[in-house]
C-alpha positions in Angstrom: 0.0 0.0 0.0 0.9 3.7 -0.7 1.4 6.9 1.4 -0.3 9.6 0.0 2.9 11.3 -0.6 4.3 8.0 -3.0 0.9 8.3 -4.7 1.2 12.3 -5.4 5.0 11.5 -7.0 3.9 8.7 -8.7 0.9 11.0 -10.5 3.9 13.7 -10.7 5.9 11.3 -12.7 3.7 9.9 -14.9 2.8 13.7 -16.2 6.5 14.0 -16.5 6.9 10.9 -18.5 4.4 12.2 -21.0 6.2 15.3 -21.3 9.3 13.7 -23.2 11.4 13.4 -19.8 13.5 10.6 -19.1 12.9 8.4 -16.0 15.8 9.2 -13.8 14.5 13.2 -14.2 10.8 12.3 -13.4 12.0 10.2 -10.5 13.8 13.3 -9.2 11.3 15.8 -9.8 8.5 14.0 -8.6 10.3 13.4 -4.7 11.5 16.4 -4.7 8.4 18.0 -5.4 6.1 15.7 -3.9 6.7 16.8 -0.3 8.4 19.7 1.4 12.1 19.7 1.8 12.1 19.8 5.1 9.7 17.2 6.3 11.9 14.2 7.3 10.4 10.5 7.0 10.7 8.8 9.9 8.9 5.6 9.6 5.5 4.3 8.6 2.8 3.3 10.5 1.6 -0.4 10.0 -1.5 -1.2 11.4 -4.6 1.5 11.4 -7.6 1.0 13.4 -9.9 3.5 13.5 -9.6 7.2 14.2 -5.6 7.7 13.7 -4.2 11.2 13.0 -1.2 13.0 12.6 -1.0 16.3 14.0 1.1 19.2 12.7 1.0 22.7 14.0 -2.9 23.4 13.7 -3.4 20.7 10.8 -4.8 17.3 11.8 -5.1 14.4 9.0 -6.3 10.7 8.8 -3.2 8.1 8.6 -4.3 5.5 7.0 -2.3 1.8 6.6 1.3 2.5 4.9 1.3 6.2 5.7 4.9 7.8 5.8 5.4 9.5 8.9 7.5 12.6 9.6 9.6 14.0 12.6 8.8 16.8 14.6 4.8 15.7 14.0 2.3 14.0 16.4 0.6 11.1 16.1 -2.8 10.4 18.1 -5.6 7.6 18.3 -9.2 8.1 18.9 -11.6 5.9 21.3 -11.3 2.1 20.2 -8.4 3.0 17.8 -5.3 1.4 17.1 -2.1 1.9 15.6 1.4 0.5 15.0 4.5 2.5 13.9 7.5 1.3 12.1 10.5 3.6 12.7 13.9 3.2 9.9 16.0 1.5 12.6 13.3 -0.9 13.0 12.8 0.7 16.5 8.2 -0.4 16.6 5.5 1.2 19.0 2.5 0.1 19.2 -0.3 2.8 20.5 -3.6 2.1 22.1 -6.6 3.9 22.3 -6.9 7.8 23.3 -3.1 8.4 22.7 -0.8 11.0 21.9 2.7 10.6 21.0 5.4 13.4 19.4 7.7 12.3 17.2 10.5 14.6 18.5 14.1 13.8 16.7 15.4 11.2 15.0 18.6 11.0 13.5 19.8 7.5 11.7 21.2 6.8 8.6 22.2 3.2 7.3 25.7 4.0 7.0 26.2 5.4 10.3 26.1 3.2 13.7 25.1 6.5 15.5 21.9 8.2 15.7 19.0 9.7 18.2 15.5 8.5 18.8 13.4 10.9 21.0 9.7 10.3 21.5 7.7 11.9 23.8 4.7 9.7 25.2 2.2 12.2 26.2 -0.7 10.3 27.2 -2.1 6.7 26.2 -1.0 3.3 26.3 2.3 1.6 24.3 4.5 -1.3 23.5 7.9 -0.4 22.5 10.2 -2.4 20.9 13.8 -1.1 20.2 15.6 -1.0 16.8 19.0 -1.8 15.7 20.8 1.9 17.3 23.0 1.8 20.2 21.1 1.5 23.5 22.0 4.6 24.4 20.8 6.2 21.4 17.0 6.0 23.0 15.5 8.5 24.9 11.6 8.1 25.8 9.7 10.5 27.6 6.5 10.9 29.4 5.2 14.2 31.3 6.7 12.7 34.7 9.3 9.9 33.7 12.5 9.5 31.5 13.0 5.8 30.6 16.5 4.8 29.5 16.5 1.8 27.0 18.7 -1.1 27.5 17.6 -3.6 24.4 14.1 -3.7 25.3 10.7 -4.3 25.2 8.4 -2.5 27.7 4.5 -1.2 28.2 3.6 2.2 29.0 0.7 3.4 30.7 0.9 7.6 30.9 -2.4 9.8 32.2 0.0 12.8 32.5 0.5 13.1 36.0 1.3 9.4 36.1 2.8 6.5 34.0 3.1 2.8 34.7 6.6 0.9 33.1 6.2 -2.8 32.4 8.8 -4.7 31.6 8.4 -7.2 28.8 11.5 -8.5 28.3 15.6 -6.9 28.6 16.1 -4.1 30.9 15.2 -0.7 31.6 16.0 2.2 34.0 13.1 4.6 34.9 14.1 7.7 36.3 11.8 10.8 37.1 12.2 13.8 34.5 12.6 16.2 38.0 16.3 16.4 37.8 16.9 17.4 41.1 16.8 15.4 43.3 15.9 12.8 40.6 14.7 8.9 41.7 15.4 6.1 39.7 14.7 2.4 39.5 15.9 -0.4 37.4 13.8 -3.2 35.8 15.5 -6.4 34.8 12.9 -8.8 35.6 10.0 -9.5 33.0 6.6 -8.0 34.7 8.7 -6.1 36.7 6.5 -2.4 37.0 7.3 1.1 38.2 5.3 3.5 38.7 6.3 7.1 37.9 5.0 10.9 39.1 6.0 14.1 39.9 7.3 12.8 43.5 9.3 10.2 42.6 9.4 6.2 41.2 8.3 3.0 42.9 8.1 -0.7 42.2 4.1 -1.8 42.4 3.4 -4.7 44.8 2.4 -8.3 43.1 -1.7 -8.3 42.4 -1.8 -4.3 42.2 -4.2 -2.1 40.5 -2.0 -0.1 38.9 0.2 -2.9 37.1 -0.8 -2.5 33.3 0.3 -4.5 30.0 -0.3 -3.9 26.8 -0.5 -7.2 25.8 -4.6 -7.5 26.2 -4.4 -5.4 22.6 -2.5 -7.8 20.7 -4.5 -10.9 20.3 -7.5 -9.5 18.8 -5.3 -7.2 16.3 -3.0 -9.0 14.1 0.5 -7.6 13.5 -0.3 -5.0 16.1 2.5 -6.9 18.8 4.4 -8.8 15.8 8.0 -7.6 15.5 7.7 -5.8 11.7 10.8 -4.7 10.0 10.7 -1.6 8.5 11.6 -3.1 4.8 8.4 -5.6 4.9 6.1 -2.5 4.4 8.0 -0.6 1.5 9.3 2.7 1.7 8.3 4.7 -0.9 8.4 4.5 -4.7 11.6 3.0 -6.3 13.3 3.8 -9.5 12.4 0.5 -10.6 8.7 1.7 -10.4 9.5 5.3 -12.2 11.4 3.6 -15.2 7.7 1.4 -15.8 6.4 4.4 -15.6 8.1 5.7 -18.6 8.4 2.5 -20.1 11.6 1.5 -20.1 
């Protein structure tokens, strides 16, 4: 399936085919024009349920399956709505109901080891699954915790003033985002949970309330909890594709 952004290039192209052009111009005038220079792809999203928009500045838009998404946008899911994102490292969060997420830096590039992944969690429920950066590479936020990423996969529950960590498998540290003084407490048993707010971090007792996973989501949604690699999915239109287009 195509983003709405492959489909507009691949429309660009074709009139540029039929205006004599070769294959290897249309292919570069149709991404460049296609989208503005300075929105960054990021990822895609994978699985769509329901209400799921990006937000950007005051514009909101339906994301629908295969949607490219871009940094310094938000991402957000209605009442019984779904959605999985894909990131280029093959980082993938999965995003429950009534969520909001900003998609604050990313830096990675195929031929570099070194990069940044910075998402802010602002309210909602997710699974994250890291990618192929350097563990120290990840920084995940909520409005109360910081959670440092040690090859991981964890739950997050986040109402704003409060979010619950479950550890899934790996390890994690969860600190509080007030730096000083600033708690922390490590997780390095599966179902291990912490509970973060704005006066400080604790592990939650066996059989509490407040222990959350994300996993009730996944067996009614297929691919929502599946590890996907970012290359399964496509990312955008190839040359290949173009040169068809202009029938060569």
């Amino acid at each position: 399936m195509t983003s709405p952004m492959d489909r507009a290039a691949m429309s660009l192209a074709r009139r540029i085919c039929v205006a004599g052009l070769g294959n290897g111009v249309a292919l570069g005038l149709a991404i460049g024009l296609a989208g503005p220079v300075s929105a960054q792809q990021i990822g895609a999203t994978t699985v769509v349920k329901n209400d799921v928009s990006r937000l950007k500045g005051a514009q909101k838009n339906s994301l629908a399956e295969g949607d490219t998404v871009f940094r310094d946008e938000a991402v957000q899911t209605g009442a019984d709505s779904l959605a999985k994102l894909v990131f280029l490292d093959q980082t993938n969060l999965s995003i429950g109901p009534n969520a909001r997420i900003a998609l604050s830096q990313y830096v990675y590039s195929d031929e570099r080891p070194a990069g940044k992944v910075a998402l802010n969690l602002l309210k909602g429920t997710y699974r994250f699954v890291t990618g192929d950066l350097d563990k120290k590479a990840y920084e995940v936020k909520t409005p109360v915790a910081t959670i440092g990423v040690r090859g991981t996969v964890f739950d997050v529950w986040t109402t704003g003033a409060r979010s619950v960590i479950t550890l899934v498998d790996g390890e994690v540290r969860v600190c509080t985002r007030q730096a000083s003084p600033q708690a922390c407490l490590t997780l390095d048993q599966p179902g291990a949970v912490a509970i973060v707010t704005a006066g400080g971090v604790s592990p939650a007792r066996p059989g509490s309330a407040t222990r959350f996973s994300f996993g009730g989501y996944c067996g009614a949604n297929p691919g929502l909890c599946t590890p996907t690699r970012f290359s399964e999915k496509g990312s955008g239109p190839q040359p290949a594709a173009f040169a068809a287009l202009c029938g060569r």
